[in-house]
N, C-alpha and C positions, 0 to 999 in steps of 0.2 A: 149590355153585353149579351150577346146569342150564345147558345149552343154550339158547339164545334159539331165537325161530321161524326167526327171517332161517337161525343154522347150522344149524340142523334141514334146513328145505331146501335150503342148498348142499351138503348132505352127500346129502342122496338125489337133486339133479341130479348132483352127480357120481357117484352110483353109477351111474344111468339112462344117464352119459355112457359110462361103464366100460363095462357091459354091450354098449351101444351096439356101441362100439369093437370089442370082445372079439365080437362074432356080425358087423362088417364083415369082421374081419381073416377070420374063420372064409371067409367068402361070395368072399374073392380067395382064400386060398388053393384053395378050390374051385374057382375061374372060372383060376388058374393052372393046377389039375390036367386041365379043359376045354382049353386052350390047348393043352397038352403033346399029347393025343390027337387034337387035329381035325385031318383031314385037306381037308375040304376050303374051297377059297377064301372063300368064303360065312362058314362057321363059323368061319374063323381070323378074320374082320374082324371077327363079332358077337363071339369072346370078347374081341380087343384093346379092342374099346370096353367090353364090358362090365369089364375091368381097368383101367380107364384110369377110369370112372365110379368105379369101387369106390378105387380110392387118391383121388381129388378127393374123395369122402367120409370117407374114413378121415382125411385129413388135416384135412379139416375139426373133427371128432370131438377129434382130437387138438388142434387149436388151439384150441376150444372148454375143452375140461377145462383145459387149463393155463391157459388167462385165469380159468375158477374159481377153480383151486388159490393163483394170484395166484404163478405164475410166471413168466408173461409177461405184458406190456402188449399191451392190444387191438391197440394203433395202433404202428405201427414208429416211433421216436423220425424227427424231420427228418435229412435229412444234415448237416446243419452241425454239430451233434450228434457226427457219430464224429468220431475224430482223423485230421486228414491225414496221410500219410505222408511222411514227410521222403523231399525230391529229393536223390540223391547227387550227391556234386560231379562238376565235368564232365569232370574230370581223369581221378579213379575211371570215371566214364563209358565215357571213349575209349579207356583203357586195357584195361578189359574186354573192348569191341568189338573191340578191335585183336588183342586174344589170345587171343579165337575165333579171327580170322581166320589166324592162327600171324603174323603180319608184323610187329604192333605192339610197342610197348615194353612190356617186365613192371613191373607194377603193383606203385606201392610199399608196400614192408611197413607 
């Protein structure tokens, strides 16, 4: 059995995406090594942004390959979606609060 065309080319976008990644990461840690040295006011704003452009990209990069690899979804699921967390009783509650404060009654076992 071959390869179809379709994974053919997800395989060489994600390389393309790889490499991508792999020469940003290279380009902030250089713009971090820039940061480290600049002395003056001027330079320290241009490499803040220029790091600050280069992680919005990287991250991008990175979100991209994983929606290829099909380990995350494009789209974040709705909220209704995650589980809500269960409200502790109100009892539990005040008892907590109260035993910060050292005043309150200890909370039962």
């Amino acid at each position: 059995m071959g390869k179809t065309r379709n994974q053919t080319n997800e395989i060489s976008a994600a390389m393309q995406l790889r490499l991508e990644l792999q020469s940003t990461n290279q380009a902030l840690r250089h713009a971090y090594d820039k940061f480290n040295f600049a002395c003056e006011p001027e330079l320290v704003d241009a490499c803040v942004y220029e790091i600050s452009s280069l992680k919005a990209r990287y991250d991008y990069l990175l979100r991209k390959l994983k929606e290829l690899s099909g380990h995350s979804p494009a789209v974040r699921p709705a909220a209704a979606a995650q589980p809500a967390s269960p409200t502790p009783p109100e009892d539990l509650v005040t008892c907590v609060a109260a035993a910060i404060l050292k005043g309150g009654p200890a909370c039962p076992s």
